[in-house]
N, C-alpha and C positions, 0 to 999 in steps of 0.2 A: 449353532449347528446347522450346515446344508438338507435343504429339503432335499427330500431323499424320492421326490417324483419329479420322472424325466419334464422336460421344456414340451409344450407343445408340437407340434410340424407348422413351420412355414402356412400350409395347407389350412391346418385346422386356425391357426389366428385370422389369418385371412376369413376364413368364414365366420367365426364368430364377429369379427369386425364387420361385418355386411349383415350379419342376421339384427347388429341392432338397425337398421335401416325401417325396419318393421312395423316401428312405432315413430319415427319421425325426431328420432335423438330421445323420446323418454329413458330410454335405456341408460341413461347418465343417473339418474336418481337408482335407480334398480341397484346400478355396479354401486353404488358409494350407500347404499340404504338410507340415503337422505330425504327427508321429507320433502316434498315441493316446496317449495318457494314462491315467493309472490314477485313476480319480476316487471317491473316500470315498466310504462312502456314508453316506446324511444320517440323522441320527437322526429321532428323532418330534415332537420340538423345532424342528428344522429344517423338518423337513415340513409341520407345523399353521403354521410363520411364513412359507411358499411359497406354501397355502393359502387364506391371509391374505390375500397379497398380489398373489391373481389375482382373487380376489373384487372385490377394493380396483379391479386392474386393468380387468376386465370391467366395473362399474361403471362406472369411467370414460371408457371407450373408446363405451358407452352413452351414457351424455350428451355424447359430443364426437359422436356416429352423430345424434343424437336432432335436434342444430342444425347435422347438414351438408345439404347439395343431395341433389336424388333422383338428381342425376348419381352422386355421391358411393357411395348407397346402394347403387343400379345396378351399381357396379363392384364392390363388397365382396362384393353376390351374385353376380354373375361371376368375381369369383377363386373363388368357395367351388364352383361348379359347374364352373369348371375343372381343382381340383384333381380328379385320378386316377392311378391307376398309370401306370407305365409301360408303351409295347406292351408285351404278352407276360408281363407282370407281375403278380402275382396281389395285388388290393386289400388294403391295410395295416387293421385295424381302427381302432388310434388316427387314421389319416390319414381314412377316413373319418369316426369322428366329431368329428373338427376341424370340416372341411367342413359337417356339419350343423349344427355348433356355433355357426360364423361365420356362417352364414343364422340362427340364434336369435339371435345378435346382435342383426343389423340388422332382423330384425322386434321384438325389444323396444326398441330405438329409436326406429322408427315409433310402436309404442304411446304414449311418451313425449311424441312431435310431437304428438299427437290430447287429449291431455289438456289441459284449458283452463287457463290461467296464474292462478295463485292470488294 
């Protein structure tokens, strides 16, 4: 049987999606009611191949930024100046420099857009 309550707005996942920002991803155990975990911790091997492969990631998330819409770009710097604490919440460091992080994004994307095709 179809749930019979409408889909969210656009709007509202997007915020939810950033409200978990709050707590530094604990929100992963909340959404699933999973007890914590005791998670290894990674060696120097592992670290330098995570590294890797956020370089790899940013990279790519750049040239996918570089040939979206300025609607597109628009909104990326809109989540990144919506994320903040919570009222009453004293600002995360990491959380802030995400937020500034994801606005360096989409401005070296733009640089990417201005560059003449070779």
């Amino acid at each position: 049987m179809p749930d019979p309550t409408p889909a969210p707005e656009k709007s509202e996942l997007r915020r939810r999606a950033l409200a978990r920002w709050d707590n530094e991803g604990g929100a992963i155990a909340a959404v699933t009611n999973a007890p914590p975990v005791d998670v290894p911790h990674m060696s120097n091997i592992e670290l330098v191949q995570l590294r890797i492969r956020v370089i790899a990631l940013e990279n790519l998330l750049i040239a996918v930024l570089a040939e979206g819409t300025d609607r597109q770009l628009q909104v990326a710097r809109d989540m990144a100046a919506f994320i903040a604490p919570r009222p009453g919440a004293t600002a995360h460091p990491l959380t802030t420099q995400g937020a500034h992080h994801m606005t360096d994004l989409v401005n070296r994307a733009v640089h990417y857009r201005t560059l003449p095709p070779q």
